[in-house]
mmJSON file of the N, C-alpha and C atoms, coordinates in Angstrom:
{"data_MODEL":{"atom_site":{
"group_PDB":["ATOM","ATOM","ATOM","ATOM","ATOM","ATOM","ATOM","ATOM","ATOM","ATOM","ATOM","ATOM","ATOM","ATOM","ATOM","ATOM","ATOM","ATOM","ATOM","ATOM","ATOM","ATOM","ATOM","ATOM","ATOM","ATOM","ATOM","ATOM","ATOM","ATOM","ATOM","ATOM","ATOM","ATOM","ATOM","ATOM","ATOM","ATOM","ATOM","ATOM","ATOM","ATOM","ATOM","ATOM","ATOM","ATOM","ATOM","ATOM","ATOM","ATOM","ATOM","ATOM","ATOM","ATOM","ATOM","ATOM","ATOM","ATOM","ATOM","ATOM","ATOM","ATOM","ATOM","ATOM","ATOM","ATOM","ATOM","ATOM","ATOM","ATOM","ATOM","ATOM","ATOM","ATOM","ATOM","ATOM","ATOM","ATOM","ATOM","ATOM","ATOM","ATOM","ATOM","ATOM","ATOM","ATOM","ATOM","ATOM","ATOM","ATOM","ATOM","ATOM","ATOM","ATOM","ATOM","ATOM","ATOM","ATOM","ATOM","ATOM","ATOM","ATOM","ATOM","ATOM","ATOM","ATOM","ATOM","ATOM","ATOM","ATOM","ATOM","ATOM","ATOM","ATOM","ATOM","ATOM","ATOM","ATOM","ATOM","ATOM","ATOM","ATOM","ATOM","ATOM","ATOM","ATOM","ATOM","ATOM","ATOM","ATOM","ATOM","ATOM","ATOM","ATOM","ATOM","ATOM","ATOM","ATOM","ATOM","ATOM","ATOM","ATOM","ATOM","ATOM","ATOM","ATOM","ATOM","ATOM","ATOM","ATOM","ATOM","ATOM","ATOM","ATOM","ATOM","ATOM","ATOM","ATOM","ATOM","ATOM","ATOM","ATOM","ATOM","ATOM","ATOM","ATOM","ATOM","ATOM","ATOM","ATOM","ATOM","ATOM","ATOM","ATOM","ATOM","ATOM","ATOM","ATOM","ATOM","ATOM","ATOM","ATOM","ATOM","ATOM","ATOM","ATOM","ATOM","ATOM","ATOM","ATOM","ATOM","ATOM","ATOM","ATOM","ATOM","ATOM","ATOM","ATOM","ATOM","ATOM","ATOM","ATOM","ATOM","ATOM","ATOM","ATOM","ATOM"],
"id":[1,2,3,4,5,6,7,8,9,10,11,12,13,14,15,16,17,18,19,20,21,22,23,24,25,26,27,28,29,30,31,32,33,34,35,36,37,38,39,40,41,42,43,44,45,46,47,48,49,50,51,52,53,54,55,56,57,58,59,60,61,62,63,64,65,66,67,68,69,70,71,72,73,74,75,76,77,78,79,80,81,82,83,84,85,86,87,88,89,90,91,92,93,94,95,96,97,98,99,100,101,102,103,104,105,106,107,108,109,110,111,112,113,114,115,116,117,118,119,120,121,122,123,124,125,126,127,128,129,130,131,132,133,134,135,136,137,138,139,140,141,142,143,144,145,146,147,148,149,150,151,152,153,154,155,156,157,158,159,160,161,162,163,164,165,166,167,168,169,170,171,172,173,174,175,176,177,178,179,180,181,182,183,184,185,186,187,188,189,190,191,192,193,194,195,196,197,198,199,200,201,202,203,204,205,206,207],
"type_symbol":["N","C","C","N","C","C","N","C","C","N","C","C","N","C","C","N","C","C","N","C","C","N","C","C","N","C","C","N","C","C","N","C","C","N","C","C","N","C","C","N","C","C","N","C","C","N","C","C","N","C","C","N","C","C","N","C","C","N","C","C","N","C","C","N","C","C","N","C","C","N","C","C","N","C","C","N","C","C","N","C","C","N","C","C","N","C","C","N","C","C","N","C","C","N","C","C","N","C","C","N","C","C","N","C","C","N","C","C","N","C","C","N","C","C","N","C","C","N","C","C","N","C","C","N","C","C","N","C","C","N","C","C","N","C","C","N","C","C","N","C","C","N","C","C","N","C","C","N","C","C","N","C","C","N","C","C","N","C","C","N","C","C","N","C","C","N","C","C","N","C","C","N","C","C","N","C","C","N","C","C","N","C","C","N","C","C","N","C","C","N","C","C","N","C","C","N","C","C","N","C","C","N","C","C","N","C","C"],
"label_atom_id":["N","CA","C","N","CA","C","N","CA","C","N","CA","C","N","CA","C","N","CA","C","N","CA","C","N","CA","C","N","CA","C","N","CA","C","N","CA","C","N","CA","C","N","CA","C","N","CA","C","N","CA","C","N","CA","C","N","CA","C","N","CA","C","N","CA","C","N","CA","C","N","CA","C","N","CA","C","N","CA","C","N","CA","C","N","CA","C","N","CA","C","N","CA","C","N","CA","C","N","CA","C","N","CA","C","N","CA","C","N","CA","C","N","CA","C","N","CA","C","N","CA","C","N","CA","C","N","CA","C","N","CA","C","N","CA","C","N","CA","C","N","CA","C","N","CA","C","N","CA","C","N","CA","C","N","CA","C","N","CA","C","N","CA","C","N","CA","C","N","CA","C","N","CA","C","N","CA","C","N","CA","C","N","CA","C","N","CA","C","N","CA","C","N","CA","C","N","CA","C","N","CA","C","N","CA","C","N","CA","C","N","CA","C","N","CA","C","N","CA","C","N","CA","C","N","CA","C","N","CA","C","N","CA","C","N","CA","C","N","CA","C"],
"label_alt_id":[null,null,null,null,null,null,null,null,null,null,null,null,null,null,null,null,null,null,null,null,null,null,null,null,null,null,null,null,null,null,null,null,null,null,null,null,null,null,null,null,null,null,null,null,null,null,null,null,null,null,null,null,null,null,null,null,null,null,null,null,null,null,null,null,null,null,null,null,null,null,null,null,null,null,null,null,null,null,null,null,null,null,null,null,null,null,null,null,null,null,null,null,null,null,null,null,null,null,null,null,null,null,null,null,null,null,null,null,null,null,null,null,null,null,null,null,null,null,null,null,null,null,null,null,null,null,null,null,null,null,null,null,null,null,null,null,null,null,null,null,null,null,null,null,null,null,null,null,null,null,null,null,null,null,null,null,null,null,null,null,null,null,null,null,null,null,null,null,null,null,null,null,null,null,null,null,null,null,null,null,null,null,null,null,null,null,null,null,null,null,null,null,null,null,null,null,null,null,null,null,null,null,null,null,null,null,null],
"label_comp_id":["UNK","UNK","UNK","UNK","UNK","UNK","UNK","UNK","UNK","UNK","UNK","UNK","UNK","UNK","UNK","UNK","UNK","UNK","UNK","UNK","UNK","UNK","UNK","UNK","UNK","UNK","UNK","UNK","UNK","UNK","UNK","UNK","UNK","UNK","UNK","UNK","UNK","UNK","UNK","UNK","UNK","UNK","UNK","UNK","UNK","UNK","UNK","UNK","UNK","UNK","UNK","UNK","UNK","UNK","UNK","UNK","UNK","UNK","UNK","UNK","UNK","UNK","UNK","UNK","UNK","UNK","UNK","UNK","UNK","UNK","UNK","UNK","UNK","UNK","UNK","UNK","UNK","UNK","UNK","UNK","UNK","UNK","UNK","UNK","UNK","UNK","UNK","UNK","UNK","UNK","UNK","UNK","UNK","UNK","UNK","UNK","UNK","UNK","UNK","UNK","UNK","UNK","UNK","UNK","UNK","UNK","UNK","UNK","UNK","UNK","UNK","UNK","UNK","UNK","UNK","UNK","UNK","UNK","UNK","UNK","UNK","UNK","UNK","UNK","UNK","UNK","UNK","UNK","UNK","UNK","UNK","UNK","UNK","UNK","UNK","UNK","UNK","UNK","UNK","UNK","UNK","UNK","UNK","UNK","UNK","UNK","UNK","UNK","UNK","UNK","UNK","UNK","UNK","UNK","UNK","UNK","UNK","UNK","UNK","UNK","UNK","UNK","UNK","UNK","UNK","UNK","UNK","UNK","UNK","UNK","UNK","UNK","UNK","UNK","UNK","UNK","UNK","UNK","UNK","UNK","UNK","UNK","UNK","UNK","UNK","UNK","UNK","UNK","UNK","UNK","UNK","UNK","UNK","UNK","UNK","UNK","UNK","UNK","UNK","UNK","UNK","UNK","UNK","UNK","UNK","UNK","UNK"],
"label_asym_id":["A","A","A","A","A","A","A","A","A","A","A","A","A","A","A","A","A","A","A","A","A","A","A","A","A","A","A","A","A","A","A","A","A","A","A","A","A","A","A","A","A","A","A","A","A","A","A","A","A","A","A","A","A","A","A","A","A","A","A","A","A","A","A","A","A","A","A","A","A","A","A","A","A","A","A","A","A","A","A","A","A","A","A","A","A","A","A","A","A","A","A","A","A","A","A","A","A","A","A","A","A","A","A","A","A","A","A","A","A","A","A","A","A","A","A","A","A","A","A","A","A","A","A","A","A","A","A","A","A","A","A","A","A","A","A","A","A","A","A","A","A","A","A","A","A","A","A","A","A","A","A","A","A","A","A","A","A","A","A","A","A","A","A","A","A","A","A","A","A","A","A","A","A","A","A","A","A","A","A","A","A","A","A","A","A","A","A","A","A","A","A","A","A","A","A","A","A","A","A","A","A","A","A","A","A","A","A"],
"label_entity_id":["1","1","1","1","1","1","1","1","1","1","1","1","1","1","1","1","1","1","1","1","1","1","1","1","1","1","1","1","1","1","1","1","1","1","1","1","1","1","1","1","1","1","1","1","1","1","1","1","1","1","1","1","1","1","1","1","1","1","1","1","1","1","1","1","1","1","1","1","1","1","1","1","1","1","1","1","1","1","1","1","1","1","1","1","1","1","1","1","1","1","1","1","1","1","1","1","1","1","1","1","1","1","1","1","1","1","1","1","1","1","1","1","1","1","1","1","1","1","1","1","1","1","1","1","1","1","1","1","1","1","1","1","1","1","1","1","1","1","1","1","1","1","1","1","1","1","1","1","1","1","1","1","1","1","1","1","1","1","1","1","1","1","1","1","1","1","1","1","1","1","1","1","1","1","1","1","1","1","1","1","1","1","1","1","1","1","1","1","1","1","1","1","1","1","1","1","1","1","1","1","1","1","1","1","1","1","1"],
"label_seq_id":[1,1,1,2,2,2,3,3,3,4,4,4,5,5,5,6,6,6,7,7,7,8,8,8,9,9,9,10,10,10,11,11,11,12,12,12,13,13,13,14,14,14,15,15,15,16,16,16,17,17,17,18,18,18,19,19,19,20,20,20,21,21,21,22,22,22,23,23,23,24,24,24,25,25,25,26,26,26,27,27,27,28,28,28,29,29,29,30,30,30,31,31,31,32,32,32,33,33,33,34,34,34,35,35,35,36,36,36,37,37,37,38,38,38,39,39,39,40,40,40,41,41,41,42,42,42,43,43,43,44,44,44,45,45,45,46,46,46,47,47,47,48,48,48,49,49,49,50,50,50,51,51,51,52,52,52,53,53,53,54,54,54,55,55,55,56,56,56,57,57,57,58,58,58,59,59,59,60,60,60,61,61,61,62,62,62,63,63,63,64,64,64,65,65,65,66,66,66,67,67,67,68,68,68,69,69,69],
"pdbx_PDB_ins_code":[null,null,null,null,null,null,null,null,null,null,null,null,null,null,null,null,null,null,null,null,null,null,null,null,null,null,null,null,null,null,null,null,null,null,null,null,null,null,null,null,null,null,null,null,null,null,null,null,null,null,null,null,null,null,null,null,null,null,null,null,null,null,null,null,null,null,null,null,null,null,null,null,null,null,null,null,null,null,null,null,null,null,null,null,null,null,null,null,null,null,null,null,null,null,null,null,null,null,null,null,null,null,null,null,null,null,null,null,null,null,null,null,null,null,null,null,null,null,null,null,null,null,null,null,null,null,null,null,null,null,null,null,null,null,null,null,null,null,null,null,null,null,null,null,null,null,null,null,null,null,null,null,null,null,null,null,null,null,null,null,null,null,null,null,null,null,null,null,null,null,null,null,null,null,null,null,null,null,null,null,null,null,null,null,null,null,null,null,null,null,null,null,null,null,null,null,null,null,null,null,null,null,null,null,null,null,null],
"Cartn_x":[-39.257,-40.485,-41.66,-42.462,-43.851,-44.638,-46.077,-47.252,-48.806,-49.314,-50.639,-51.566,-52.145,-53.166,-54.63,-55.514,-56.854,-57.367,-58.14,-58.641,-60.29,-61.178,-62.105,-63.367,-63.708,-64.383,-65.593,-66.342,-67.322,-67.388,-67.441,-67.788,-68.153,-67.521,-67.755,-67.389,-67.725,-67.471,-65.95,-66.417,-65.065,-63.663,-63.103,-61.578,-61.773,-61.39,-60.726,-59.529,-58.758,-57.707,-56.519,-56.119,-55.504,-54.078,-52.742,-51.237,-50.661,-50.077,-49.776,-48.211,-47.146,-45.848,-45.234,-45.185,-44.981,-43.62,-42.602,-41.171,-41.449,-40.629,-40.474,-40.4,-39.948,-39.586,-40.711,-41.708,-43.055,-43.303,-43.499,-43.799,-45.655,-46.342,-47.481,-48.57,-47.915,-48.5,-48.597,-47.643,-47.478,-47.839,-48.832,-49.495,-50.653,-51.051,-52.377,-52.709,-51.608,-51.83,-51.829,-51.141,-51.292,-52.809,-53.075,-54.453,-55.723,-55.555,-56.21,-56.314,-55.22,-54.961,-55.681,-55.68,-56.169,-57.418,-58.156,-59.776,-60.071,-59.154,-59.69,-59.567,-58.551,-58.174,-59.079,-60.076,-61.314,-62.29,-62.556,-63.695,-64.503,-63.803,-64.778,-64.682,-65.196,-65.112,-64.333,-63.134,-61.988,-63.0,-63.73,-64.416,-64.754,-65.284,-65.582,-64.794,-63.661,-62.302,-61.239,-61.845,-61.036,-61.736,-63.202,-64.466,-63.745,-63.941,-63.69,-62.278,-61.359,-59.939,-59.632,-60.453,-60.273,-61.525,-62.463,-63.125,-64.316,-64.425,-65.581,-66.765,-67.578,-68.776,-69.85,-70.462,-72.211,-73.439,-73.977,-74.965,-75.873,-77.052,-78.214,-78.391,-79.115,-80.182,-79.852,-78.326,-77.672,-77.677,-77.517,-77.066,-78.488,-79.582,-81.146,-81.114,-80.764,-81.273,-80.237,-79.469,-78.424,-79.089,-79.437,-80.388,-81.991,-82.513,-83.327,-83.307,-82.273,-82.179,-82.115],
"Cartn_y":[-60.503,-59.773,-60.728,-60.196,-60.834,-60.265,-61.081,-60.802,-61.233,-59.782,-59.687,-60.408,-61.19,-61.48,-61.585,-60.719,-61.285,-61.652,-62.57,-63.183,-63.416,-62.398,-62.807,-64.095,-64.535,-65.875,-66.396,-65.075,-64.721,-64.295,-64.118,-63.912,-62.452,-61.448,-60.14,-59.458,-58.358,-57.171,-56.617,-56.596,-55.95,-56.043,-55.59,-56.121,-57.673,-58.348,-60.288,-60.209,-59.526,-60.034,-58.686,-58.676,-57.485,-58.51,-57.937,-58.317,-57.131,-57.281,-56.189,-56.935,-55.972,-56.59,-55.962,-56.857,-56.173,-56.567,-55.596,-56.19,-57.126,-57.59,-59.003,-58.214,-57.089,-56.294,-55.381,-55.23,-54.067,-54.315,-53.351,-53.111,-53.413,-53.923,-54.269,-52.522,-51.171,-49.888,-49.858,-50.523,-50.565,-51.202,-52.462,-53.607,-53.113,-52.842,-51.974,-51.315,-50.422,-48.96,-49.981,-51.048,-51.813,-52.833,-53.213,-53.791,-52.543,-51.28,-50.331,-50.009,-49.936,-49.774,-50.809,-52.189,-53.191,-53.126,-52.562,-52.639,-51.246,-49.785,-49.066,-49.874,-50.122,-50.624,-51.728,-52.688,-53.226,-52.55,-51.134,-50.451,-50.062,-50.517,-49.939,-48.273,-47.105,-46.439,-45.919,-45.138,-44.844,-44.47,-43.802,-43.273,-44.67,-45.517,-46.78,-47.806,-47.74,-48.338,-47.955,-46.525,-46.124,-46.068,-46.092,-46.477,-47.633,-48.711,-50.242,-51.05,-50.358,-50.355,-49.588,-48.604,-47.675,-48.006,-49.48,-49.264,-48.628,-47.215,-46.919,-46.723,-47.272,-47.591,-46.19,-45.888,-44.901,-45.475,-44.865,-45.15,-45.628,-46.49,-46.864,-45.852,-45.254,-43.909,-42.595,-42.833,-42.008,-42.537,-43.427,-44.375,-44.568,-44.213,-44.357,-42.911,-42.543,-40.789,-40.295,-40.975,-40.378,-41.442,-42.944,-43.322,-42.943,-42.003,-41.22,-40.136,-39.862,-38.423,-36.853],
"Cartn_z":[8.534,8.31,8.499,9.26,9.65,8.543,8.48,7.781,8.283,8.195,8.632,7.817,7.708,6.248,6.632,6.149,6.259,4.859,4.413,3.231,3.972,3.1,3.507,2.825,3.768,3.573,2.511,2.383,1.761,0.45,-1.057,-2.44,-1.785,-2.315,-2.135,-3.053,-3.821,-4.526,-4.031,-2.645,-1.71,-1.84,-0.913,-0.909,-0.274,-1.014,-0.969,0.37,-0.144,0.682,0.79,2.464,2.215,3.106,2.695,3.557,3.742,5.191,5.737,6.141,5.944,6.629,7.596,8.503,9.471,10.423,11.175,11.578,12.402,12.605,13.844,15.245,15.077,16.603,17.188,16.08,16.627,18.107,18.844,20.028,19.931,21.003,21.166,20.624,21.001,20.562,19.026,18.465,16.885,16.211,17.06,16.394,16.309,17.283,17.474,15.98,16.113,15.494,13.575,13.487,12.584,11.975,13.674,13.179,13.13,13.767,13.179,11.543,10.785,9.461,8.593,9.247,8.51,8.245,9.576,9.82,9.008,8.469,7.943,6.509,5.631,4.463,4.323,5.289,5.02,4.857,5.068,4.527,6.403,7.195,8.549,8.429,9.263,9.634,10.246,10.198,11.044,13.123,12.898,14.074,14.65,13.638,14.821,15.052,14.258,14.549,15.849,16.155,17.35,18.186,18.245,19.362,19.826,19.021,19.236,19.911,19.522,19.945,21.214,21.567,22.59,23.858,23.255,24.174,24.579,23.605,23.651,22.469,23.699,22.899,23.052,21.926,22.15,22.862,24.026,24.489,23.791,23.533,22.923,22.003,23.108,22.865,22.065,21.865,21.264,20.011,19.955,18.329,17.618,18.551,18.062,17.786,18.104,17.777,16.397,16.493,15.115,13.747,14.228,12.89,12.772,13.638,13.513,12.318,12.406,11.853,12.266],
"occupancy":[1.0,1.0,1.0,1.0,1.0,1.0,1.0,1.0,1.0,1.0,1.0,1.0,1.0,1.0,1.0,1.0,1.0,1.0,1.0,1.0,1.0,1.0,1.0,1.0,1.0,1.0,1.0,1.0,1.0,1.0,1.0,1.0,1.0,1.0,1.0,1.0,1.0,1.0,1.0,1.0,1.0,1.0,1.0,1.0,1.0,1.0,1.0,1.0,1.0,1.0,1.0,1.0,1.0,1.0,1.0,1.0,1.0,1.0,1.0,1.0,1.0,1.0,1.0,1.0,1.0,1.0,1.0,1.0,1.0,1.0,1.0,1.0,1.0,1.0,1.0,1.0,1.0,1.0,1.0,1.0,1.0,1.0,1.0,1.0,1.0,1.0,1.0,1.0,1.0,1.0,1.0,1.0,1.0,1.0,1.0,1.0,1.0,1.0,1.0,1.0,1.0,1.0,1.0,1.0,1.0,1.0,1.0,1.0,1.0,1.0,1.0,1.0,1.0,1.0,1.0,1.0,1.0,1.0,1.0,1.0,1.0,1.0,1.0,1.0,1.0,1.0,1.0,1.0,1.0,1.0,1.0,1.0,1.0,1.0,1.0,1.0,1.0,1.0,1.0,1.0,1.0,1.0,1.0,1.0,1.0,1.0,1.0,1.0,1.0,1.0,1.0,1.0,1.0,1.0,1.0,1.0,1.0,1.0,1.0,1.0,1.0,1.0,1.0,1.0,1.0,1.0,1.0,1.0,1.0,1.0,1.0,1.0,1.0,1.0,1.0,1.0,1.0,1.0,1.0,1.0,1.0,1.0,1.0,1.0,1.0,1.0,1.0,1.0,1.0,1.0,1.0,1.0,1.0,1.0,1.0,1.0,1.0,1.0,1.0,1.0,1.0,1.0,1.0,1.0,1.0,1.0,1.0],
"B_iso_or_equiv":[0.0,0.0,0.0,0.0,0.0,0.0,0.0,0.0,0.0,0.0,0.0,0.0,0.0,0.0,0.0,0.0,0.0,0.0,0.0,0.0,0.0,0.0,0.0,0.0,0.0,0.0,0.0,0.0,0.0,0.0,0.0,0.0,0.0,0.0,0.0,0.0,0.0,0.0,0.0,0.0,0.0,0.0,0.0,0.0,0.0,0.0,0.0,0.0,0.0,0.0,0.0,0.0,0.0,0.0,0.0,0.0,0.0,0.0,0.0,0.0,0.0,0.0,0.0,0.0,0.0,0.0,0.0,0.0,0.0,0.0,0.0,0.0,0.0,0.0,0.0,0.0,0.0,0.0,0.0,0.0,0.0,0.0,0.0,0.0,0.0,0.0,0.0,0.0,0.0,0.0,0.0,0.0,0.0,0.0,0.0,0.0,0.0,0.0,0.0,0.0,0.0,0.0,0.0,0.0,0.0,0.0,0.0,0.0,0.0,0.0,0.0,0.0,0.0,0.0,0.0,0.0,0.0,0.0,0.0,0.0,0.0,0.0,0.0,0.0,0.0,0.0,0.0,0.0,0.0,0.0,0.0,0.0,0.0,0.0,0.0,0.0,0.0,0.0,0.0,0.0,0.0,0.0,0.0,0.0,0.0,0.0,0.0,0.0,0.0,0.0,0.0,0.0,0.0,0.0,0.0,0.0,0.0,0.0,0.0,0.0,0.0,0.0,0.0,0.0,0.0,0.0,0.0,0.0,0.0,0.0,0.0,0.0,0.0,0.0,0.0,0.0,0.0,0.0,0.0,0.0,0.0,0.0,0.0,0.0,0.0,0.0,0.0,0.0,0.0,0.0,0.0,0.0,0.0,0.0,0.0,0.0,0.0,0.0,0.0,0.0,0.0,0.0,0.0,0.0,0.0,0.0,0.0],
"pdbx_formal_charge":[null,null,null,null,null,null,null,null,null,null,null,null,null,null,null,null,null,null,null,null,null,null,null,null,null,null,null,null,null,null,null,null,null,null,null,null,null,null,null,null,null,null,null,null,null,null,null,null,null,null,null,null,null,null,null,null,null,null,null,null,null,null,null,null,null,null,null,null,null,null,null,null,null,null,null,null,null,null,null,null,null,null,null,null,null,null,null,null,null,null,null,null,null,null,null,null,null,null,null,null,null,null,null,null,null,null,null,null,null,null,null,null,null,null,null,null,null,null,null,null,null,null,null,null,null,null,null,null,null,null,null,null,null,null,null,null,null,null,null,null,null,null,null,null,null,null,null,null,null,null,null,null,null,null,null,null,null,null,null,null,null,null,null,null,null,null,null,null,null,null,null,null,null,null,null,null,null,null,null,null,null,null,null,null,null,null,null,null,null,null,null,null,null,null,null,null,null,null,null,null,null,null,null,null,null,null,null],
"auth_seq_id":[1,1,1,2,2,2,3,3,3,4,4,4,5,5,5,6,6,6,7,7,7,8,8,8,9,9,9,10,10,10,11,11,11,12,12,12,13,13,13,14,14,14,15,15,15,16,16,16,17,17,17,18,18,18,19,19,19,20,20,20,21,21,21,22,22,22,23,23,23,24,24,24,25,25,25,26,26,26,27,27,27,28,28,28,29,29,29,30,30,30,31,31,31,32,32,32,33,33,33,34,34,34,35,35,35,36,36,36,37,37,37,38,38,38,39,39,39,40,40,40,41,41,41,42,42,42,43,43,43,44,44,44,45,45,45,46,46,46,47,47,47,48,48,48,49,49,49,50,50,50,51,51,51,52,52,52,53,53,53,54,54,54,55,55,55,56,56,56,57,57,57,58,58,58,59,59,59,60,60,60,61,61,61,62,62,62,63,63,63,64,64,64,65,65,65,66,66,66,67,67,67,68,68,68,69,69,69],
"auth_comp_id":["UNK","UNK","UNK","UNK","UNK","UNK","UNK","UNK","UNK","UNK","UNK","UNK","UNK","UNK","UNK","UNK","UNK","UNK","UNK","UNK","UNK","UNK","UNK","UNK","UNK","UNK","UNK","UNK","UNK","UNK","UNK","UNK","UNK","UNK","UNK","UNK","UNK","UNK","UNK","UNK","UNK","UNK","UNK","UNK","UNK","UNK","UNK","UNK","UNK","UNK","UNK","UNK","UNK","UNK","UNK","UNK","UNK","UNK","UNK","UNK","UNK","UNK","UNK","UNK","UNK","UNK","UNK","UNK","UNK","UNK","UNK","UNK","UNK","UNK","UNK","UNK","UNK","UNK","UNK","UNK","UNK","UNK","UNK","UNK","UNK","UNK","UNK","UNK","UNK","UNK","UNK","UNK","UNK","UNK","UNK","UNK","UNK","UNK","UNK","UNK","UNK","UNK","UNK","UNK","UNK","UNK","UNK","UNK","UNK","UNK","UNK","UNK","UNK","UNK","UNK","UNK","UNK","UNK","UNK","UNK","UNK","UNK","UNK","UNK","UNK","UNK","UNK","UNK","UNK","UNK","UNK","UNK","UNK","UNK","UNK","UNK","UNK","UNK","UNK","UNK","UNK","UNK","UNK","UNK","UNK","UNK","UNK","UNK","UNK","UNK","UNK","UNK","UNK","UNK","UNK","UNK","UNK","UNK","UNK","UNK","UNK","UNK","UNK","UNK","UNK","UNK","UNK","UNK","UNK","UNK","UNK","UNK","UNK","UNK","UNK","UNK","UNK","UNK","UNK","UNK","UNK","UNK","UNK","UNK","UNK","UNK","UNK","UNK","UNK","UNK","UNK","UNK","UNK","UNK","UNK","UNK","UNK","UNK","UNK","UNK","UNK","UNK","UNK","UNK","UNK","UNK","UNK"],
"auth_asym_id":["A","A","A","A","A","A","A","A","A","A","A","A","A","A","A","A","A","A","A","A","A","A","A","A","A","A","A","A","A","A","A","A","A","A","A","A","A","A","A","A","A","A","A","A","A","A","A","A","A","A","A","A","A","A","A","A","A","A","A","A","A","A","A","A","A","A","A","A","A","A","A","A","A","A","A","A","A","A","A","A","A","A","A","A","A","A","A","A","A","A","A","A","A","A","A","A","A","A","A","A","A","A","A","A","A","A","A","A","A","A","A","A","A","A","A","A","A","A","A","A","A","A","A","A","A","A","A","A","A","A","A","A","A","A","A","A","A","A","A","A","A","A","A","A","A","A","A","A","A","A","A","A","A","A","A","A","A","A","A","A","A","A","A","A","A","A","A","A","A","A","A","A","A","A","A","A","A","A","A","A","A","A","A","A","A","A","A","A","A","A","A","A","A","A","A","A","A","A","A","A","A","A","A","A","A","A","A"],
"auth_atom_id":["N","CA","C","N","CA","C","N","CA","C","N","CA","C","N","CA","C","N","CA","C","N","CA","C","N","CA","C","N","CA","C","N","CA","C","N","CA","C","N","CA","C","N","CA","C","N","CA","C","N","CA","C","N","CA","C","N","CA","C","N","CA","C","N","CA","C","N","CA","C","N","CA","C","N","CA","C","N","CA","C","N","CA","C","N","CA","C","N","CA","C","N","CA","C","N","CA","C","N","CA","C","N","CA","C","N","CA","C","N","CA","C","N","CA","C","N","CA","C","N","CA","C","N","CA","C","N","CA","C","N","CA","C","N","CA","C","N","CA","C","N","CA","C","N","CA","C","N","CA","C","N","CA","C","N","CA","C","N","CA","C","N","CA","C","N","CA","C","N","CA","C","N","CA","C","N","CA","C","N","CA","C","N","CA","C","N","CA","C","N","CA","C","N","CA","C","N","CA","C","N","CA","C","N","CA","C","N","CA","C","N","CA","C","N","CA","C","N","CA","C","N","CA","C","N","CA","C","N","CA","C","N","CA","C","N","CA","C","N","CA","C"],
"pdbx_PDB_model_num":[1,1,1,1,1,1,1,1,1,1,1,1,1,1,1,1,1,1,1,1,1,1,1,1,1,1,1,1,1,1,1,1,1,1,1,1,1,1,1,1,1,1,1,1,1,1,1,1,1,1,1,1,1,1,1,1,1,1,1,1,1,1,1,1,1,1,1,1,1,1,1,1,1,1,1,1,1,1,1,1,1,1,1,1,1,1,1,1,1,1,1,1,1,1,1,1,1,1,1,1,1,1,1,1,1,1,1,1,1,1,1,1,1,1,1,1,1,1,1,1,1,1,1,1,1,1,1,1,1,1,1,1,1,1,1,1,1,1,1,1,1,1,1,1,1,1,1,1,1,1,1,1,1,1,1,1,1,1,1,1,1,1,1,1,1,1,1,1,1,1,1,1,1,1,1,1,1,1,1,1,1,1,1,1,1,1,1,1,1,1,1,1,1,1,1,1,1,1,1,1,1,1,1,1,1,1,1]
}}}
């Protein structure tokens, strides 16, 4: 059994430190789908966790108009 570990660096309120275990045999689709889990269980956004992993990004002008209001 493998292990994922992030410990973050910084004095935070947050989650410190998360371990993830993971098989020795995961296929590269299942690591993914693993370091997705990590980045939600840190508190990101599932929507911009699969933007980011998938590549896509929001136009500017779009991302100005939604912190517009």
């Amino acid at each position: 059994m493998d292990k994922l570990i992030y410990t973050r660096g910084t004095y935070s309120n947050e989650i410190k430190k998360v371990e993830l275990d993971v098989n020795e045999n995961v296929s590269i689709h299942d690591f993914k789908r693993v370091c997705k889990h990590l980045a939600c269980a840190l508190g990101y956004d599932s929507i911009s966790v699969e933007e980011a992993f998938e590549g896509k990004a929001q136009p500017l002008d779009k991302l100005k108009q939604i912190l517009k209001g």
